[in-house]
N, C-alpha and C positions, 0 to 999 in steps of 0.2 A: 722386835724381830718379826720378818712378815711368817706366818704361819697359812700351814699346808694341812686341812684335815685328814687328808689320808694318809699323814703321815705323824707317830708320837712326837713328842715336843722333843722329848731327849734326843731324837733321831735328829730332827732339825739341827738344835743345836752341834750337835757332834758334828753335821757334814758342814755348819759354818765356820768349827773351830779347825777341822781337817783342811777345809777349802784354806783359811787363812796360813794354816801351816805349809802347804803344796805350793803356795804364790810363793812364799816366801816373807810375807807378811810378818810370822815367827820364824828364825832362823835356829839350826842348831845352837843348843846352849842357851836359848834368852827363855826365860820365864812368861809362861803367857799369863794373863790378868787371874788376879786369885778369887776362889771360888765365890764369895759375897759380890766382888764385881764384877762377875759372869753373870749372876742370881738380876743384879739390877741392870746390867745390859741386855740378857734376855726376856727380862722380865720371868722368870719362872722362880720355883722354889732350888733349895740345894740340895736332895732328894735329885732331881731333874739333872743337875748338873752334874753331880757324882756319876749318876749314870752313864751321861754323855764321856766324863774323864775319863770311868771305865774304859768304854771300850777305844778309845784312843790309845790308852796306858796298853790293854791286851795286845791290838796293832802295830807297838810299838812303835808310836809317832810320838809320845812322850812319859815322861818317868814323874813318879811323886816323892818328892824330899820333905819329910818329916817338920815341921819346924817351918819351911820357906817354900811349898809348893809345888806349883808341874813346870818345869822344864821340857824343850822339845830336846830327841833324838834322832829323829829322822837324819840323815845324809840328806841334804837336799838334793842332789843330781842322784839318779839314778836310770839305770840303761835294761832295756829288754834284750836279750835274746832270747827266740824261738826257732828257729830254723839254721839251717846250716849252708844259707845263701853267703856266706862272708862274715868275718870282723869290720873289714872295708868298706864293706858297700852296706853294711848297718851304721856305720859311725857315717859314712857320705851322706845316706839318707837324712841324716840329723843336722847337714847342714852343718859337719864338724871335719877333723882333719884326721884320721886314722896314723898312728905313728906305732913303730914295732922296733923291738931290742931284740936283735936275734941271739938269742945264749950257747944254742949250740946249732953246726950245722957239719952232719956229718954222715957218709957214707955205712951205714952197718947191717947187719946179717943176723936174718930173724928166718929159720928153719930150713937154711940153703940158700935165700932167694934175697939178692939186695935190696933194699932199701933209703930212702934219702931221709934221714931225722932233723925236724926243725923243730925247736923249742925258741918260743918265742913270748916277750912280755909284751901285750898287747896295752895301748894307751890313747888316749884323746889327749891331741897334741895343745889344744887351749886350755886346757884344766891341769890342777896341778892334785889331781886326787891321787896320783900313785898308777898303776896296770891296773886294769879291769879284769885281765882275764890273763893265766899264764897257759898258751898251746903249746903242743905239744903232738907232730905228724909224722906218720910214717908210712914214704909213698912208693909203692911198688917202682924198681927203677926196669921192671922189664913191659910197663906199660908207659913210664914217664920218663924215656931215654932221653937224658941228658938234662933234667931239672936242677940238678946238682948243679949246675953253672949259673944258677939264676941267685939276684941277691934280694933275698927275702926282705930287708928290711926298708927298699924300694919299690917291692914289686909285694902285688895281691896276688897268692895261691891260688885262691879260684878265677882270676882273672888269669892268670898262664893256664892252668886247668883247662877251662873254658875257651878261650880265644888261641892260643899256642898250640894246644895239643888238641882241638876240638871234642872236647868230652865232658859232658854234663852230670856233674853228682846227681842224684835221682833218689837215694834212698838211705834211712841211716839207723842202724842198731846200735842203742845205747843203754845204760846204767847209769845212773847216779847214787851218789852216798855223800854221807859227810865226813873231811877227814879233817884233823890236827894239822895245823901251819907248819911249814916246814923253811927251810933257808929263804926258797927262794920267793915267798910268802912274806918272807921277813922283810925281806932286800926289796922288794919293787911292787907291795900294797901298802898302801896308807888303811891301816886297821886298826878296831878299837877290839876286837875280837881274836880268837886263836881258832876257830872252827868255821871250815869254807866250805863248798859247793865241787862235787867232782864229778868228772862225766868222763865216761870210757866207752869209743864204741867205734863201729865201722861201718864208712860210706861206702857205697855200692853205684855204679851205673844203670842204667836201664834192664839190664841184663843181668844183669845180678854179679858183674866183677866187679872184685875186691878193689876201691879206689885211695883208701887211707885208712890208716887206724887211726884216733884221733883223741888223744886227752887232755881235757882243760881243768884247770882249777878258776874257778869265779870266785873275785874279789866280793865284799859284803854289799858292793854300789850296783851289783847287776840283779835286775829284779826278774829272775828266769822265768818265763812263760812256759807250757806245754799246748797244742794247740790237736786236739786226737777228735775223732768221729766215736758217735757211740752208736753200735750197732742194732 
């Protein structure tokens, strides 16, 4: 192993066991080589190595089985969200295909004032990993007259948004938590888990109108980013 003095050997070895697990070199489920043939492939002691496992194991890029070793866990495919530019034009970005199952699509009344509700399971149409994401919007119908006639599971919301209606989201108030899987969880993630990712909040334009409410549930393959300034 070529070594870096400024940096511990353990460190090395870990970002070459990591690096090999991210190619795909180790896939989920396969065993990577055991500790004595890591010891003579790095040339270090196993002291060194355990360390490096360590922090692998804490990462969750793999697990230690008693008796037979480390296995990886990683999902290999995993997807960012940061911003609230699209599902669509984050999976286009990737050089992938955006696909959506629309669950519900329905006119209803939230405090007087209509409403258009689209719950939608969001997917990458090359992959067979299950929805990434389940949305769930609720869009003023006395700023978006007539969206109700559009068919979601053709058309990008912020693409009518933007180009239809010319109005640009600008800004967005959320929350996240962790909740318990629920039906629709069940039905359209591929999960080794029962505990996902939720976010509840509302987009605003320039000016500060109310543009959607917006609740997602994230599948275990989206690896969420925050992207904030510190003052």
């Amino acid at each position: 192993m070529k070594t870096r003095s400024d940096k511990p050997v353990y460190l090395q070895v870990e970002e070459n066991l990591r690096s090999d697990i991210l190619s795909g070199k180790y896939k989920k489920g396969d065993y990577i080589p055991a500790e004595a043939q890591l010891c003579k492939e790095y040339d270090v002691t196993r002291a060194t190595v355990r360390n490096a496992l360590t922090r692998l194991i804490n990462d969750g890029l793999i697990t230690s089985v008693k008796g037979k070793g480390y296995y990886v866990t990683l999902n290999k495919i995993k997807y960012s969200v940061w911003n609230f530019s699209g599902f669509t034009d984050m999976v286009l970005a990737k050089g992938r295909t955006p696909k959506s199952k629309v669950l519900v699509h329905e006119v209803v009344q939230i405090e007087d004032e209509e409403y258009l509700c689209i719950k939608r399971a969001r997917c990458i149409a090359e992959e067979e990993n299950g929805a990434l994401t389940i949305d769930t919007s609720f869009l003023p119908l006395k700023i978006f007259n007539g969206i109700e006639n559009y068919d979601f599971e053709n058309e990008s919301l912020y693409r009518v948004i933007k180009e239809d209606y010319e109005i640009v989201p600008y800004e967005v108030e959320f929350s996240l938590k962790p909740i318990v899987g629920n039906q629709d969880t069940d039905e359209y993630f591929v999960s080794e888990g029962n505990m996902f990712l939720y976010l509840e909040g509302v987009v605003y334009d320039k000016d500060r109108n109310e543009l959607e409410i917006v609740k997602v549930i994230y599948s275990e393959l989206i690896d969420f980013k925050i992207v904030s300034s510190v003052i």
